[in-house]
C-alpha positions as a Markdown table, in Angstrom:
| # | Residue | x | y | z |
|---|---|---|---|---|
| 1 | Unk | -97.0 | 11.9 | 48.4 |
| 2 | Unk | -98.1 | 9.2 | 51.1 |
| 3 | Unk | -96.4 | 6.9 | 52.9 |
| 4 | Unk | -97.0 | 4.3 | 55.1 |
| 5 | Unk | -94.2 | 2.7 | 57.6 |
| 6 | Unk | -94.7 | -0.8 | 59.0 |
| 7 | Unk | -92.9 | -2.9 | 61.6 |
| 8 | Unk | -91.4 | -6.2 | 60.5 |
| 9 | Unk | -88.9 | -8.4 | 62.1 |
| 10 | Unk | -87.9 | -5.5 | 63.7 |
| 11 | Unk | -87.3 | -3.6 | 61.2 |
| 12 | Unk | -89.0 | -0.5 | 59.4 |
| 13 | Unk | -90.3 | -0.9 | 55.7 |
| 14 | Unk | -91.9 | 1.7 | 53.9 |
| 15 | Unk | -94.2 | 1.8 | 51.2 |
| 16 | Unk | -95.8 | 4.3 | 48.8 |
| 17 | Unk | -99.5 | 4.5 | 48.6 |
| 18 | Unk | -101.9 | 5.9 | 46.0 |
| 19 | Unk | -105.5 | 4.7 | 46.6 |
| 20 | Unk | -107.3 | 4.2 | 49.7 |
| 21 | Unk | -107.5 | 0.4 | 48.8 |
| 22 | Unk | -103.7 | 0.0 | 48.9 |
| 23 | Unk | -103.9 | 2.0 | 52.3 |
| 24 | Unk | -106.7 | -0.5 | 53.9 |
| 25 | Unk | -104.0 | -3.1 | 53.0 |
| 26 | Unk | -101.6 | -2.3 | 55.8 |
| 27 | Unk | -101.0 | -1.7 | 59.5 |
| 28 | Unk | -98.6 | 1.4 | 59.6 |
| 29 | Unk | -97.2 | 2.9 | 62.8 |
| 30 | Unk | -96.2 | 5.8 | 60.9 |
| 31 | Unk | -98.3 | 7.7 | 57.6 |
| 32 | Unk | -96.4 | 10.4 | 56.2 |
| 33 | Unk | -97.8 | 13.3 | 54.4 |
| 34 | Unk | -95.2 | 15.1 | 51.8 |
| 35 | Unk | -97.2 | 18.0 | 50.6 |
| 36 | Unk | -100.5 | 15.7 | 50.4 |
| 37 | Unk | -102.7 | 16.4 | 47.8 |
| 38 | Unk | -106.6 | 16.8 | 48.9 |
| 39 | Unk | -107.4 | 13.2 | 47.8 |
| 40 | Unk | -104.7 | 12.2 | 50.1 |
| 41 | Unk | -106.2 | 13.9 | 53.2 |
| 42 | Unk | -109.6 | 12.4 | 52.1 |
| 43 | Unk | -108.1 | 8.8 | 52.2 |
| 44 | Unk | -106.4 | 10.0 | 55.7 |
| 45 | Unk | -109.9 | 11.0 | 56.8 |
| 46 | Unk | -111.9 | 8.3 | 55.2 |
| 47 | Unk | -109.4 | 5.4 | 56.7 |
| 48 | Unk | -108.4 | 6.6 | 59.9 |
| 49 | Unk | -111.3 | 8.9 | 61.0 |
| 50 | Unk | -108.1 | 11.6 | 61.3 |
| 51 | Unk | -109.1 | 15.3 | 60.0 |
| 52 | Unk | -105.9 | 17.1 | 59.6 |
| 53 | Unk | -106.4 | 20.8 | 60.1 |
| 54 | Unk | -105.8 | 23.3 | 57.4 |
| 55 | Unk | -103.3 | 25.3 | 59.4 |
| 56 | Unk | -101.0 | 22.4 | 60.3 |
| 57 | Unk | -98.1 | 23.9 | 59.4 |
| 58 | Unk | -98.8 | 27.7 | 60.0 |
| 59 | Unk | -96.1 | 30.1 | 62.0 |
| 60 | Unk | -97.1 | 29.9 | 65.0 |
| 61 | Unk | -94.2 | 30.8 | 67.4 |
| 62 | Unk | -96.9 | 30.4 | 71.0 |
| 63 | Unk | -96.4 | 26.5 | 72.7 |
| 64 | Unk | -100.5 | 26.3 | 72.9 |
| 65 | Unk | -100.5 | 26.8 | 69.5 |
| 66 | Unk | -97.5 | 24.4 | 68.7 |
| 67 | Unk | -98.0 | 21.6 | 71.4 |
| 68 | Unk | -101.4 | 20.7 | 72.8 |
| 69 | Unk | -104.5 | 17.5 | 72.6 |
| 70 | Unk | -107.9 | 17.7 | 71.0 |
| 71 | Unk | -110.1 | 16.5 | 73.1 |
| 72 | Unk | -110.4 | 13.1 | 71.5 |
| 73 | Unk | -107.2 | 12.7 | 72.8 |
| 74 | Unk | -104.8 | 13.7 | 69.7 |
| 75 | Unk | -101.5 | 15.3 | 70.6 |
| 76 | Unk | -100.6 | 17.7 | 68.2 |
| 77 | Unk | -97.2 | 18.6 | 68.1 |
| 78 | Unk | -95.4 | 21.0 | 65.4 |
| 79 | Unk | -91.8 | 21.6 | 64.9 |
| 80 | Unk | -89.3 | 22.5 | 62.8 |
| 81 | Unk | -86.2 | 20.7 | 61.0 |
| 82 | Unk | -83.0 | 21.8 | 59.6 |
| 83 | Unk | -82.1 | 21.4 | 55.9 |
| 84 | Unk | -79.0 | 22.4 | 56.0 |
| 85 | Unk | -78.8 | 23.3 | 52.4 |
| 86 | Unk | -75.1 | 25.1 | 50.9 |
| 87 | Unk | -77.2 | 27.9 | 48.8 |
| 88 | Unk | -80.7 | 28.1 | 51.3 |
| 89 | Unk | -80.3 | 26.9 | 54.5 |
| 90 | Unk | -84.2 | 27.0 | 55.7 |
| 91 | Unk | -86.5 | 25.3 | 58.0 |
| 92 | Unk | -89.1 | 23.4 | 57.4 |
| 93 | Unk | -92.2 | 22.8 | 59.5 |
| 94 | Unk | -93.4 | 19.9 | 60.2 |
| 95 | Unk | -96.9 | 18.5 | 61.9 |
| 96 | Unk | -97.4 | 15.4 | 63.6 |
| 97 | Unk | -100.2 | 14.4 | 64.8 |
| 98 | Unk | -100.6 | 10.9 | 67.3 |
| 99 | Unk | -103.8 | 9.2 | 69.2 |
| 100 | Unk | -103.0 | 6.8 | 72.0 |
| 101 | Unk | -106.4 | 6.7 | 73.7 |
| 102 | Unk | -109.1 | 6.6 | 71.3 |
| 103 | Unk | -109.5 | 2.8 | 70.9 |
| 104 | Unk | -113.1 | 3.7 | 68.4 |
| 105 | Unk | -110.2 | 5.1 | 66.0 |
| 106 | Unk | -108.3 | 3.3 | 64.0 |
| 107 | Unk | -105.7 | 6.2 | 63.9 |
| 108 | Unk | -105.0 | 4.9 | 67.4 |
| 109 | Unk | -101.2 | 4.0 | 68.4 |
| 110 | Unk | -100.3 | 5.4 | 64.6 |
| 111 | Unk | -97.7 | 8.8 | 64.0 |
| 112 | Unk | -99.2 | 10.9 | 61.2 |
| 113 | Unk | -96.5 | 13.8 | 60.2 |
| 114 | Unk | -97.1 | 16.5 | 57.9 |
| 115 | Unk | -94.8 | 18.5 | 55.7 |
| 116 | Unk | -94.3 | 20.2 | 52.7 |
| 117 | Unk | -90.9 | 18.7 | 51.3 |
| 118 | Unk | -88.4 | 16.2 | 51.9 |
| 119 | Unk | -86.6 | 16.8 | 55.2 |
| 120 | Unk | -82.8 | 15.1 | 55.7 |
| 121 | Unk | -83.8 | 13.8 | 59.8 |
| 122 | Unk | -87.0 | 11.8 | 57.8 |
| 123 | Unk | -84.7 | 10.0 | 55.5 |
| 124 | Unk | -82.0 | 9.7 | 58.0 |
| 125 | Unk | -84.5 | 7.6 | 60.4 |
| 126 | Unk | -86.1 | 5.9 | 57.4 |
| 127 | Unk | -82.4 | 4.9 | 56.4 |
| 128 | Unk | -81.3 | 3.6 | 60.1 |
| 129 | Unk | -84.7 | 2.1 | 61.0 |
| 130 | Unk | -84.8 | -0.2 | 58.0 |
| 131 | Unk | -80.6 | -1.4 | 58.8 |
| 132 | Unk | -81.1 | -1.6 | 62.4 |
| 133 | Unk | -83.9 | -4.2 | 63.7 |
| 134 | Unk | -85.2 | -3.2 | 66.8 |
| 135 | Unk | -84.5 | 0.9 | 66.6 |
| 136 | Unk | -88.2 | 1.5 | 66.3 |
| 137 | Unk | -91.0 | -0.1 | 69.0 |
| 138 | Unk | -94.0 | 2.1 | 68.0 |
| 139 | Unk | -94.9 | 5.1 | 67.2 |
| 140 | Unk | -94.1 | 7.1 | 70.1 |
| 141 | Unk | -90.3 | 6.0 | 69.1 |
| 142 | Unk | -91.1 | 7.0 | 65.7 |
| 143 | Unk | -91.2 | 10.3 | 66.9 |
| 144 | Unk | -88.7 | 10.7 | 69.6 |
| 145 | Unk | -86.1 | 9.0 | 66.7 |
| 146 | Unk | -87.2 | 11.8 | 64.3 |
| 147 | Unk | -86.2 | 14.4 | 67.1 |
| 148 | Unk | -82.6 | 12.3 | 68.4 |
| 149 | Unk | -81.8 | 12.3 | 64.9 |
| 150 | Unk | -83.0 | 16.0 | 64.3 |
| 151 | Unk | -80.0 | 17.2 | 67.6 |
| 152 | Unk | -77.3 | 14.6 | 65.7 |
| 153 | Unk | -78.2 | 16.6 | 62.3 |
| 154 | Unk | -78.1 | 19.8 | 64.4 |
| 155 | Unk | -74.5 | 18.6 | 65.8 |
| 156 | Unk | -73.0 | 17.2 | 62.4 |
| 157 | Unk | -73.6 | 20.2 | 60.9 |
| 158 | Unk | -72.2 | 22.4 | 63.6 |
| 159 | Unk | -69.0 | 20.7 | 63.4 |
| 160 | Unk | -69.4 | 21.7 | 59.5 |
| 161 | Unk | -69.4 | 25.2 | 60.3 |
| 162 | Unk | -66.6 | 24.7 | 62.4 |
| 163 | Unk | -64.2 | 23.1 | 60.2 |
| 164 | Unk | -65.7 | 25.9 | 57.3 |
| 165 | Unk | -64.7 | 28.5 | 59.8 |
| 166 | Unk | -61.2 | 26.8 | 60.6 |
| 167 | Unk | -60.0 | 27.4 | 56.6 |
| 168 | Unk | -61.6 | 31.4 | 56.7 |
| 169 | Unk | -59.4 | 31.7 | 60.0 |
| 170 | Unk | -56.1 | 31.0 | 57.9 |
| 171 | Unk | -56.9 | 32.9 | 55.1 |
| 172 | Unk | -57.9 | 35.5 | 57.1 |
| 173 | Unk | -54.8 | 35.7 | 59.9 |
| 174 | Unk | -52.5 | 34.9 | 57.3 |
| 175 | Unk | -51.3 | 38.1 | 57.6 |
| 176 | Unk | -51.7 | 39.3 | 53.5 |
| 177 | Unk | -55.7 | 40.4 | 53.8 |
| 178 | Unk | -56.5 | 41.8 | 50.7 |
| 179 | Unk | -60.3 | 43.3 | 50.1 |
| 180 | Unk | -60.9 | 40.4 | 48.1 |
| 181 | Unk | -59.3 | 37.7 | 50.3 |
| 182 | Unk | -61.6 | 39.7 | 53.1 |
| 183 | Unk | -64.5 | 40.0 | 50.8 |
| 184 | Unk | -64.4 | 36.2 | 50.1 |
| 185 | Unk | -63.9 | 35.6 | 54.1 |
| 186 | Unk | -66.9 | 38.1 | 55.2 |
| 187 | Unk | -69.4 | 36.5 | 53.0 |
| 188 | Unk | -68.8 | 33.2 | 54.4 |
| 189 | Unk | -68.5 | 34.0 | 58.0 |
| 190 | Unk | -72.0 | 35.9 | 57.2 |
| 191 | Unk | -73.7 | 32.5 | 55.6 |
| 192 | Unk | -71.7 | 30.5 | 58.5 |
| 193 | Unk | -73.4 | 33.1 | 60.8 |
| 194 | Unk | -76.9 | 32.8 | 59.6 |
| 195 | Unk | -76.9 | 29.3 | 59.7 |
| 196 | Unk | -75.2 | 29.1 | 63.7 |
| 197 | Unk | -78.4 | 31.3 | 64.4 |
| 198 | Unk | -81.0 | 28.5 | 62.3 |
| 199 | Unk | -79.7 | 25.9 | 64.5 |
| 200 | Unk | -80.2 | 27.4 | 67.6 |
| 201 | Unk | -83.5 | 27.9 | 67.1 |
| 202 | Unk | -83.9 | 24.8 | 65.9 |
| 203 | Unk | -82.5 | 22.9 | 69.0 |
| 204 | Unk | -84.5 | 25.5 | 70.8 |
| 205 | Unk | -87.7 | 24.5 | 69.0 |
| 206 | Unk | -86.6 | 20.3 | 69.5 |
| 207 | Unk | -86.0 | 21.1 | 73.5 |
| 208 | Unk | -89.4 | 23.0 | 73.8 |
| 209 | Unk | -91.1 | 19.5 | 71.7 |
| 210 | Unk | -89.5 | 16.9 | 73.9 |
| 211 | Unk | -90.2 | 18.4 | 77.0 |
| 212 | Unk | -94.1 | 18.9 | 75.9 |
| 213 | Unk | -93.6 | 14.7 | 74.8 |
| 214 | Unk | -92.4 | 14.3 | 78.7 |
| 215 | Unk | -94.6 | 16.9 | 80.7 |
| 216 | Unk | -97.7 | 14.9 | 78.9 |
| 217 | Unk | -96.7 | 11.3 | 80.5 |
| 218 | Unk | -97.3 | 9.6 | 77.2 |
| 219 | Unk | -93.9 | 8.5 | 77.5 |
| 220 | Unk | -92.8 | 4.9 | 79.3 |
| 221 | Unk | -89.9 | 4.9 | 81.7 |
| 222 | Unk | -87.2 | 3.9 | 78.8 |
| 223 | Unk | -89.0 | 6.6 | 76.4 |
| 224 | Unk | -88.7 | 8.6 | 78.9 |
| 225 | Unk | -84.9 | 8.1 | 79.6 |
| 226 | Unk | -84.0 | 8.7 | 75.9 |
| 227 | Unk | -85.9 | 12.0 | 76.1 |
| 228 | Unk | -83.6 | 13.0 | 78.8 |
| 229 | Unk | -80.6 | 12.2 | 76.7 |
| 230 | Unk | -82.1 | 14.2 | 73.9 |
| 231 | Unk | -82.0 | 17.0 | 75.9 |
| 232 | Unk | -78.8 | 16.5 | 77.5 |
| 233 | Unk | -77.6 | 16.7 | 73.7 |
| 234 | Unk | -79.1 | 19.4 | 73.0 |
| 235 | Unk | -77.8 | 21.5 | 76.4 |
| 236 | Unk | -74.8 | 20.0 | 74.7 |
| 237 | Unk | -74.9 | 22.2 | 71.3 |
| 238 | Unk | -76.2 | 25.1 | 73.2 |
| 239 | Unk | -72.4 | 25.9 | 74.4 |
| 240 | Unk | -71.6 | 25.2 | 70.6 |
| 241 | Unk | -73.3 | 27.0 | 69.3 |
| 242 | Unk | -72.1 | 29.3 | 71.9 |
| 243 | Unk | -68.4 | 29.2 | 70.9 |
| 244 | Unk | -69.3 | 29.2 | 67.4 |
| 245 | Unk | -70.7 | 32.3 | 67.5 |
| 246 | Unk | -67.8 | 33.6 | 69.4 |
| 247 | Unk | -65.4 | 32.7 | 66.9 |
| 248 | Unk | -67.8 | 34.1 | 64.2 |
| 249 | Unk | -67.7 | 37.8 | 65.6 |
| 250 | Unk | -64.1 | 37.2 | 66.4 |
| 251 | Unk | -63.4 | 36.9 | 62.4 |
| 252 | Unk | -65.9 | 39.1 | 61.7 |
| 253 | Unk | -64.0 | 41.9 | 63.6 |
| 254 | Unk | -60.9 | 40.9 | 62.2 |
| 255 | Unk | -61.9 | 41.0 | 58.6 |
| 256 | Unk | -62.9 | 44.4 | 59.0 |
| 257 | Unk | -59.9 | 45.8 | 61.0 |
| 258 | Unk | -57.5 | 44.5 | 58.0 |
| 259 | Unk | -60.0 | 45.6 | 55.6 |
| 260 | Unk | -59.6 | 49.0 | 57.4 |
| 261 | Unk | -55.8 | 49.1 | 57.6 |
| 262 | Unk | -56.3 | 48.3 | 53.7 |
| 263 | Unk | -58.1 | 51.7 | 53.5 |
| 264 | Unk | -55.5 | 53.7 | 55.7 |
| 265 | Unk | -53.0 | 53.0 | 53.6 |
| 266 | Unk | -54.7 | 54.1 | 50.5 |
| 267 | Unk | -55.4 | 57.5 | 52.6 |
| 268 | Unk | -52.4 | 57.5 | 53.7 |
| 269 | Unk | -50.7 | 57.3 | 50.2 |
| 270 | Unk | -53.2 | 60.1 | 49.7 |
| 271 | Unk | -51.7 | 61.9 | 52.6 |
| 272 | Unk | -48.0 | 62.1 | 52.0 |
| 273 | Unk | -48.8 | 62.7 | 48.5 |
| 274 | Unk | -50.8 | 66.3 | 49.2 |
| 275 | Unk | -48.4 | 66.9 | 51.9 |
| 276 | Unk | -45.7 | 66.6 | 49.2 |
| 277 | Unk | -47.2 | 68.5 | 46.3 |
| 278 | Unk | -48.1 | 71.5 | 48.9 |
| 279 | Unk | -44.1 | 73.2 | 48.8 |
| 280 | Unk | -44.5 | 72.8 | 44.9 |
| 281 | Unk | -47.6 | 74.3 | 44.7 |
| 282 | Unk | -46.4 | 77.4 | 47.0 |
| 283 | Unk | -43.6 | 78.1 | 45.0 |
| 284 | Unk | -46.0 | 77.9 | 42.3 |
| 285 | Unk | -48.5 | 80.4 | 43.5 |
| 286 | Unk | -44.8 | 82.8 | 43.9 |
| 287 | Unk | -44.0 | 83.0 | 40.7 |
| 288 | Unk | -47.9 | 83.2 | 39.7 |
| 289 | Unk | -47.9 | 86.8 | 41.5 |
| 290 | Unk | -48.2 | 89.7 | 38.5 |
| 291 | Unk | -45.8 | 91.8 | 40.7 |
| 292 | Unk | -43.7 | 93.9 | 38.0 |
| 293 | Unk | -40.1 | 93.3 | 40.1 |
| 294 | Unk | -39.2 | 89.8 | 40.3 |
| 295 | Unk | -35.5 | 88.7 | 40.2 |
| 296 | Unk | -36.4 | 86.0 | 37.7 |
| 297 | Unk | -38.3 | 87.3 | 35.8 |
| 298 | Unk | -36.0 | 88.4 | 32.9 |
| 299 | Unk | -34.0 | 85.9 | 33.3 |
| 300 | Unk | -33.0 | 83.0 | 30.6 |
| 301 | Unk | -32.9 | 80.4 | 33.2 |
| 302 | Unk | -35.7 | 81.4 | 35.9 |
| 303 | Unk | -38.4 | 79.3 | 34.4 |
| 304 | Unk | -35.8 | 75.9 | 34.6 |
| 305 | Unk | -35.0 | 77.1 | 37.7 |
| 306 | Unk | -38.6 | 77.7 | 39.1 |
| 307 | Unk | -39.3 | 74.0 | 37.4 |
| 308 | Unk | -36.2 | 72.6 | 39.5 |
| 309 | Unk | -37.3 | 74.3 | 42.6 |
| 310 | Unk | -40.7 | 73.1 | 42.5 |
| 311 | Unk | -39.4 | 69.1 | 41.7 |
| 312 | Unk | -36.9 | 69.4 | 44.7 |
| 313 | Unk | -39.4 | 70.8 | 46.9 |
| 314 | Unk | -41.5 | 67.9 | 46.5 |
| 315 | Unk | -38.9 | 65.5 | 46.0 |
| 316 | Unk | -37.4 | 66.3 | 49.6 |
| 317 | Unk | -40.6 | 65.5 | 51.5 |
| 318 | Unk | -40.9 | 61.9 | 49.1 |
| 319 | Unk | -37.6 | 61.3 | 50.6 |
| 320 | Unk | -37.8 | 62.0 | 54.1 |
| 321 | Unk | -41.4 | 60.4 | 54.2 |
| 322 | Unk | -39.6 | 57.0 | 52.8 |
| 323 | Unk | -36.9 | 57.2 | 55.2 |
| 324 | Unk | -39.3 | 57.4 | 57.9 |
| 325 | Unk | -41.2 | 54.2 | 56.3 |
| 326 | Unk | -44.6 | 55.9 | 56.0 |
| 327 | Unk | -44.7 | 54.8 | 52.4 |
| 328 | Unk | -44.5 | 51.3 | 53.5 |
């Protein structure tokens, strides 16, 4: 899919485009690339003069691979964004790719951005730039929106965890754990867990972004001032993040301590009953002997008595152990 954004009144209006005639039609500050097709990137070449590389969106974890200019004068910048999804939480990478100084282009003061699905910052900014005139100035905004909006995401969702770990805390100090009240509680605070860690690397991979946007003075002074608050934001969600995890190993830890006092009380059931059955059993093994003189033995009442003897025996432990409240 292949969009194009243009400026009017103020305001940001998209539309859909799907043959390079429709694309010679408009002046976009912004062409976005949802898993473009090859006939896209030839209309992207053809128009524009803009080759976008095969590996646009590879791994990469280096900056010089992830943030550096061609030497036409194309930044290339690629970062990853949230989707902050209930059953797969992922990132998604994402290249963009804007020329400022090549005035033979006519890719020049235009944002292309590649990606291979939908992403929740894009149509947050597409949603905010076409209610609010004046949000957007050019393409450079276009892109330091997308990562403002990527650290409010980042922050929205945090406080989602948080209020997600808030009802696991009360079921969990309650007091009445059982496994599968602690079961329940452990795989959340493990999803909760994995995506606390996703967003710190994500904030991590917006700070590295912005700063490469500021260190390469393609920025003017008000740009530049709302990349400073960016990161301010972002320094922000790092002590969050922080306390999040915090909490996170704190109910992690107590999960598992209930689910082990849960476990010593079924061994400890275990316990007392062996302990109890062991002045039966000796009694028992006594009257198991094959010794020829027993006092019992030719007696009408020794077995009853050898069958009271062993119930008492085990019955005066049971007692004792209850009295003491180690049943409990």
């Amino acid at each position: 899919m292949l969009n194009i954004f243009t400026l009017a009144n103020g305001r940001l209006f998209q539309e859909e485009i799907e043959s390079l005639e429709e694309l010679s039609k408009f002046q976009p500050i912004w062409v976005d690339l949802e898993s473009p097709t090859l006939e896209e990137k030839r209309w992207v070449k053809q128009y524009y003069g803009l080759s976008i590389p095969d590996d646009a969106m590879d791994e990469d974890i280096e900056e010089s691979a992830r943030f550096y200019a061609e030497d036409n004068g194309d930044l290339h910048i690629r970062s990853d964004f949230l989707i902050a999804d209930d059953d797969e939480p992922r990132t998604v990478r994402a290249a963009f790719i804007l020329n400022l100084v090549n005035d033979d282009l006519k890719s020049k003061g235009v944002l292309f951005s590649i990606h291979d699905e939908d992403v929740p910052v894009f149509r947050l900014l597409r949603m905010r730039a076409r209610r609010a005139p004046g949000l957007i100035e050019d393409a450079k905004e276009v892109l330091l929106k997308l990562f403002d909006a990527d650290a409010e995401y980042s922050a929205d969702t945090l406080e989602g965890i948080y209020d997600e770990l808030e009802k696991v805390s009360k079921k969990v100090l309650s007091g009445n754990v059982t496994d599968a009240i602690a079961g329940e509680a452990l795989g959340a605070i493990a999803r909760h867990e994995d995506l606390s860690g996703r967003i710190r690397r994500n904030v991590m991979d917006t700070r590295r972004a912005v700063s490469f946007m500021m260190r390469s003075k393609m920025l003017n002074a008000e740009q530049f001032e709302q990349a400073r608050q960016i990161l301010r934001d972002i320094d922000s969600l790092d002590s969050h993040t922080a306390f999040l995890f915090d909490k996170i190993n704190f109910l992690m830890d107590a999960t598992v301590g209930f689910i082990n006092i849960n476990q010593n009380k079924t061994i400890k059931i275990f316990s007392v009953a062996s302990v109890a059955l062991l002045p039966p059993t000796l009694i028992a093994s006594v009257y198991g002997m094959n010794f020829e003189f027993m006092p019992e033995l030719r007696q009408t009442w020794g077995y009853p008595y050898a069958l009271g003897l062993m119930i008492a025996s085990a019955m005066v432990p049971m007692w004792y152990f209850h009295r003491r409240g180690w049943l409990r």
